[in-house]
N, C-alpha and C positions, 0 to 999 in steps of 0.2 A: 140456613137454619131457621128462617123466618117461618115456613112452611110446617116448623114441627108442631108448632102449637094449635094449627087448623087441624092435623091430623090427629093427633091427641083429642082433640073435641071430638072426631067426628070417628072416633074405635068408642070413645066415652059415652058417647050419645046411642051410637048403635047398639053398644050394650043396655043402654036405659039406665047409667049410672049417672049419679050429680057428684059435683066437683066433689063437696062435702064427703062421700064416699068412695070415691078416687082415693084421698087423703087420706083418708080412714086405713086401706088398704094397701096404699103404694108407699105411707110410712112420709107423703111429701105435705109440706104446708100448703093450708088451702090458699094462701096468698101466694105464694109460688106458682100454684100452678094456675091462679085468675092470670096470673105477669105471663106467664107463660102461652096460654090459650088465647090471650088477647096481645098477644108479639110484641110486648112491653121487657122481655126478656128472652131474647132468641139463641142464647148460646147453654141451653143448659149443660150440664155434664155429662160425661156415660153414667157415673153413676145411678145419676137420677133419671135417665132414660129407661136404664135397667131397672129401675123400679117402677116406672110407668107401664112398660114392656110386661112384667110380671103379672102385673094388678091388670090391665088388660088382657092378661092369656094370650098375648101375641109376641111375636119376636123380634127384637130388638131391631132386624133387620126393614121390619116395618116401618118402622117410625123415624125410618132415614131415607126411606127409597121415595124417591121425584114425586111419583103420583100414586095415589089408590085409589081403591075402590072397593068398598065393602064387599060388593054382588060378585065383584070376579076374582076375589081373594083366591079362589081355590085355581083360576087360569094362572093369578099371579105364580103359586106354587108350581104349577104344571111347566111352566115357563122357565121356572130358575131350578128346577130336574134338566130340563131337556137343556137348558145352556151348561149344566154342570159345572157350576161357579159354587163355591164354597165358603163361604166370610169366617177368614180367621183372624184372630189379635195380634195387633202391634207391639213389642216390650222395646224397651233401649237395655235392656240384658236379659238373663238364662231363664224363664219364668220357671214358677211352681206350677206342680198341680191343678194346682185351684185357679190359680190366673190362668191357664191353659183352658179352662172349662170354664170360664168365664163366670167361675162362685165369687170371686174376688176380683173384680175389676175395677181396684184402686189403683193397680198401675198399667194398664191399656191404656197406650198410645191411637190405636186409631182401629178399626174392623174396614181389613180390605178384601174384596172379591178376589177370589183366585179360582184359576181352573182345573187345578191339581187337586185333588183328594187327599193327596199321600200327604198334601201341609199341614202337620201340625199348628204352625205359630210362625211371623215373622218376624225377625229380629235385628233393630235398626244397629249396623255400623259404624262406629266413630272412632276421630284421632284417637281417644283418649285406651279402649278398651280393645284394641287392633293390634293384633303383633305382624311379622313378615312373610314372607313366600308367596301364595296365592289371597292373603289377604289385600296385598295391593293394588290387585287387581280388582277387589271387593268395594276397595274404599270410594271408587267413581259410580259405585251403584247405592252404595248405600243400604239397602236392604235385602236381605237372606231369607228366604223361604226354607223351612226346618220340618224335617221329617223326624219324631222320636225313635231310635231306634235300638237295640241292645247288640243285634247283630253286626259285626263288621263286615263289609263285602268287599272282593276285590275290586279296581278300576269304579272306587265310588269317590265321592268327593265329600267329606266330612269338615265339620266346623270344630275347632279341636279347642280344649284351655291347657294351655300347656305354658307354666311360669306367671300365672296369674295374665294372661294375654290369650285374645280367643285368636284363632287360626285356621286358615283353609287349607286344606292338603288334601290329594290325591293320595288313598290307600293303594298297598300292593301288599298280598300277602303271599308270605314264605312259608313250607313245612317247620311250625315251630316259633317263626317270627312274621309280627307285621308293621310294616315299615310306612311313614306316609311324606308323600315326597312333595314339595316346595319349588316356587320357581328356580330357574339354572341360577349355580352360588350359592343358594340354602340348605345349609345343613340337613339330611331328613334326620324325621323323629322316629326316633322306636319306642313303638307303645310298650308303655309300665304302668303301673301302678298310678303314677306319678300324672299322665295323662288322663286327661278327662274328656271322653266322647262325648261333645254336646248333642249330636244329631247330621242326620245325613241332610247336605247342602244341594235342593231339589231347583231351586231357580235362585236369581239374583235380578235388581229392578234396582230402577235410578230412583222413584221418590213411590212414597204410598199410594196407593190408587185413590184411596176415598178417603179420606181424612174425614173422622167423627171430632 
C-alpha cells in the first residue's frame, strides 16, 4: 500500500490539481492526504480511496493496481477488456443494493479481480453464518462468487437462507415443485415462502485475490 500515495500525487499532478483542492473535493483533510502522498500513512481505507478515486475521475481500480502510467491509461483499459476480469466487492454477508454498487462501501471487505462477468458480489463464508449439505464443502474455500438472480434454473447450484443459516444446494425442478438437494443424508429443501434465494453460486475460492 506504500505505492498509493506516489500514485495519488501523480493522477493529482496530471490533473494540475494541489492538495488543497484535492481536499476541497475529495471531502479528505489536507493533512491526510500530505501523510498520505508522503507514505507517512500507507493503509488508507476504501472509503477514502473512493473518495480520492471520485475527486480524480478515475476508478478505484487505479489507485490499487502495481504500476501506471498516465500516457498509456487507455492500453491499461484495453488490457483489462481483453483479459476480461471484472473487480467485484467482498461482504462477510447478503449485501444491499447500494454496497453491491459500490455507493456505500462501509462494509467492503476487499475488491477482487474475477473473470466471470455473471459475478455480482463475493461473499466470505464462516463457521458462524454456514448451515449444512453442500456448504461443508464451501467452508475449505471460503469464499462464494454470487450471481443476483430472480430466476430459478434446474441443475444450478444456489446459496439459500433457509432457518437463519445460508446454504448451498443443488436445484431440481418438478412440474409444480422445486426441490434443492444437499449432500447424501441431508434433508432436501422444498422451496416456500419461507426460503430465501440469495443468488446463484457461480465459483468458490480458498482466500480473496487481492485484498484492498
Amino acid at each position: 500500500m506504500d505505492d498509493i500515495g506516489k500514485r495519488i500525487k501523480t493522477y493529482r499532478e496530471a490533473r494540475k490539481i494541489s492538495q488543497q483542492e484535492l481536499s476541497r473535493t475529495s471531502r479528505v483533510s489536507l493533512g491526510l492526504i500530505q501523510q498520505i502522498e508522503q507514505g507517512r500513512h500507507s493503509n488508507p481505507s476504501i472509503k477514502v480511496l473512493k473518495m480520492f478515486a471520485d475527486a480524480l475521475e478515475i476508478d478505484i481500480v487505479d489507485l490499487i493496481t502495481e504500476e501506471i502510467d498516465i500516457k498509456s491509461k487507455k492500453e491499461i483499459q484495453k488490457l483489462k477488456q481483453a483479459m476480461k476480469f471484472k473487480y467485484v466487492p467482498v461482504f462477510d454477508r447478503v449485501p444491499t443494493e447500494t454496497e453491491i454498487s459500490l455507493k456505500d462501501i462501509s462494509k467492503v471487505i476487499a475488491l477482487i479481480p474475477v473473470p466471470n462477468r455473471k459475478i455480482d458480489y463475493v461473499m466470505m463464508i464462516t463457521q458462524d453464518n454456514i448451515g449444512t449439505g453442500l456448504a461443508s464443502f464451501a467452508k475449505k474455500f471460503n469464499y462464494v462468487g454470487i450471481r443476483r438472480t430472480k430466476e430459478i434454473k434446474d441443475k444450478r447450484i444456489y446459496l439459500l437462507n433457509n432457518k437463519k443459516k445460508y446454504v448451498m444446494r443443488i436445484c431440481e425442478v418438478f412440474p409444480g415443485k422445486i426441490v434443492f438437494y444437499g449432500a447424501h443424508g441431508h434433508e432436501p429443501i422444498i422451496f416456500d415462502k419461507n426460503i430465501k434465494i440469495i443468488g446463484e453460486v457461480i465459483f468458490w475460492s480458498r482466500s480473496a485475490l487481492s485484498e484492498v
